[in-house]
C-alpha positions in Angstrom: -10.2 10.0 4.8 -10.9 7.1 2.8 -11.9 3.6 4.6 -8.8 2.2 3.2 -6.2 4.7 4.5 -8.0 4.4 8.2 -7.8 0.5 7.6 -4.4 0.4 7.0 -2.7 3.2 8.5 -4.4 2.5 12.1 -2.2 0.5 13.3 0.8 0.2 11.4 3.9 2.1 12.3 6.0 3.6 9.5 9.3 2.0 10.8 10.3 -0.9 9.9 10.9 -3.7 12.4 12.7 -6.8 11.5 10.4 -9.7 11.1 11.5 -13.2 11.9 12.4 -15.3 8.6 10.7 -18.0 10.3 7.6 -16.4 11.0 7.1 -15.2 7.3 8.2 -18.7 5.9 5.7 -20.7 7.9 2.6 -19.3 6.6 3.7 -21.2 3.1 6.2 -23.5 3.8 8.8 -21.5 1.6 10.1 -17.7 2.4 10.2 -17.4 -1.4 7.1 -18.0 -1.8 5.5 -15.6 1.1 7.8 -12.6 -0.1 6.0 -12.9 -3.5 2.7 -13.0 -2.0 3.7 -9.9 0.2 5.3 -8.3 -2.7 1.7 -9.0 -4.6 -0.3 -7.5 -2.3 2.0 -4.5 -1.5 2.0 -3.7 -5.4 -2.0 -4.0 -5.0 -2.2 -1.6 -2.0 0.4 0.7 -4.0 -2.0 0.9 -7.1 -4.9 1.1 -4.9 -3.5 4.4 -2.8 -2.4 5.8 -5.9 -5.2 6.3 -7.9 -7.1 7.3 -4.5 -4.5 10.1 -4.2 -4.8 11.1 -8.2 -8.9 11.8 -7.4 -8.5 13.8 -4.8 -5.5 15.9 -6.4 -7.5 16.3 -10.0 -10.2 18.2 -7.8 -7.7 20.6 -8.1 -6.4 20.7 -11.3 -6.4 23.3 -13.5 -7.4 23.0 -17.2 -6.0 26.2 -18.2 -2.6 27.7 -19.2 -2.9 30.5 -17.3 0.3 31.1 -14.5 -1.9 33.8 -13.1 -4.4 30.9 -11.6 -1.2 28.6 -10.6 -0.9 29.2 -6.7 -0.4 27.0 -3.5 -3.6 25.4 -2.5 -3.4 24.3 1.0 -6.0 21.5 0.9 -3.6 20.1 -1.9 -0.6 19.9 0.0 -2.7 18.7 3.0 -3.6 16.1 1.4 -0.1 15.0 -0.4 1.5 15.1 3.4 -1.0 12.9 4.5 -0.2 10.2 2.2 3.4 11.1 2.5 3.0 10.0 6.5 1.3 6.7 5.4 3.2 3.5 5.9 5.0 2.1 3.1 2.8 -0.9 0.7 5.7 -3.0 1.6 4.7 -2.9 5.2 1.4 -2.7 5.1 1.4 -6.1 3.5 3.4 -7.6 5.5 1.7 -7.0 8.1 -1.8 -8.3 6.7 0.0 -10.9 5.5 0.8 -11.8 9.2 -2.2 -11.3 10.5 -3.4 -13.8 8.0 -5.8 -11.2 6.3 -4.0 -11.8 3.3 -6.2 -14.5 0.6 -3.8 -16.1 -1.6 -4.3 -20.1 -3.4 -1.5 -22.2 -4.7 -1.7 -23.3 -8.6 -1.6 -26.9 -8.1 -0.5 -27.7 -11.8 2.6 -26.2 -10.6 3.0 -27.8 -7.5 3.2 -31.2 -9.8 4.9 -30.6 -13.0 
């Protein structure tokens, strides 16, 4: 298991909980603004587990044509469950993103034009 999936799958349940609008909102000063962060970073986590997942799985691929070599491999669909079971991104960020592990700036051209 990769350092990532034990990082974020440790301690995060795969419900979902309702989070307190307030909560979220007063790490920026505007919801809008820490549901795009959130959103960022779950798009990064989501890019991040899937190209993890795509290098264990081409371990297994195979090159040839041949439906006599196609068969279940049970290390394959081991490994596709266990990223099935993960959290969801979307929570995964949120939750770093309340546990203030999250980095993010402001632009502060924007802030002024």
């Amino acid at each position: 298991m990769s350092k990532l999936r034990r990082q974020l799958s440790a301690n995060t349940s795969s419900v979902v909980e309702p989070k307190k609008l307030s909560d979220i909102k007063e790490k920026t000063g505007n919801l809008y603004e820490s549901i795009a962060i959130i959103a960022k970073r779950a798009n990064q986590i989501n890019i991040t587990l899937k190209e993890e997942l795509h290098n264990k799985l081409e371990e297994f691929a195979s090159h040839t044509d041949s439906l006599e070599e196609i068969h279940e491999n049970k290390e394959q669909i081991e490994i596709s469950k266990a990223y099935e079971r993960m959290p969801n991104p979307a929570l995964l960020a949120t939750q770093e993103f309340m546990e203030d592990k999250v980095y993010f700036r402001r632009n502060d051209e924007d802030l002024f034009s």
